[in-house]
N, C-alpha and C positions, 0 to 999 in steps of 0.2 A: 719653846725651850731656849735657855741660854745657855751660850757657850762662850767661854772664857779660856784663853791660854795662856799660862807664863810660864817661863825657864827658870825650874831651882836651881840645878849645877849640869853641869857638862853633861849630856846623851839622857838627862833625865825630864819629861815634862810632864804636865797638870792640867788636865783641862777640867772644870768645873760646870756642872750641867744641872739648871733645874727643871724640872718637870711638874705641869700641874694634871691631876685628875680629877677632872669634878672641882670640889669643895678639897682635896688633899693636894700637899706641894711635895715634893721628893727632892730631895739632893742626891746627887753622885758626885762623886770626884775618883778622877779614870788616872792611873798613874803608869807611863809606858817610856819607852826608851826606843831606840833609832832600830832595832830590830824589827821593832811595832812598824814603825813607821816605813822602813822598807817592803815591810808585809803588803802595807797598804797601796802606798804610792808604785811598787816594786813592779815588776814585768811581769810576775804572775805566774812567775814558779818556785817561788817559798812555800816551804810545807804549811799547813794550817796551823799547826801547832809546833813549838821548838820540840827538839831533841830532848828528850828525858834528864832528867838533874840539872839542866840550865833552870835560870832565873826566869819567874813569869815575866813575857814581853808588854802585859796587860793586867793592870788589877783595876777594881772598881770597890770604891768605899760607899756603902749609899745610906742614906739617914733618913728617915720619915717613914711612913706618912705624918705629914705636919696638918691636923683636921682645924681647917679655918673657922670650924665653927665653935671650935675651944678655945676659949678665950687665952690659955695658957699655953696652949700649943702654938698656937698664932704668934702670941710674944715671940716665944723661943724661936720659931721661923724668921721671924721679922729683925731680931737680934742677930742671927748669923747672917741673915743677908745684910745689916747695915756693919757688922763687923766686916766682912768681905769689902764691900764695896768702900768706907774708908780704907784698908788696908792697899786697896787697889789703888788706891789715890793718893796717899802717903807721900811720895812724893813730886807730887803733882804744886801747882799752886793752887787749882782749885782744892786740892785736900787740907793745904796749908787755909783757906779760907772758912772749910769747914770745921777743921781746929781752932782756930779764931773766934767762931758762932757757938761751939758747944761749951769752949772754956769759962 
């Protein structure tokens, strides 16, 4: 599994997670805020779940199964992880290098 984190805006984070089974790849991407994260890291008397009509402290978006033995599936797999991972790199110099090699 990978796991990935970065900070969109203030109390808000993203961690991105693949999963493979077999021959199938999954994506998730887990989207939580500092309540989450108190849950977690916290002393361990947070309720398990917020109080009713707050905001979820926890969502999960997930994609796939990506079946690698589809040739079309695969692309599409192979496409968001190379979209992600330049993205991730953007401004890096190695990203600057790989913009260079694909232009």
């Amino acid at each position: 599994m990978i796991l990935l984190q970065w900070k969109t805006r203030v109390n808000t984070y993203h961690t991105f997670m693949v999963a493979q089974d077999h021959l199938y790849f999954h994506i998730s991407i887990g989207s939580y805020d500092n309540t989450y994260l108190k849950y977690i890291f916290g002393s361990g008397i947070q309720p398990v779940r917020p109080a009713q009509g707050e905001i979820p402290f926890l969502e999960i978006q997930e994609f796939g199964p990506f079946d690698v033995t589809n040739e079309e599936e695969l692309g599409e797999f192979l496409h968001i992880m190379l979209s992600f991972i330049l993205w991730q790199l953007e401004q890096t110099e190695t990203g600057t290098t790989f913009k260079r090699a694909l232009s």
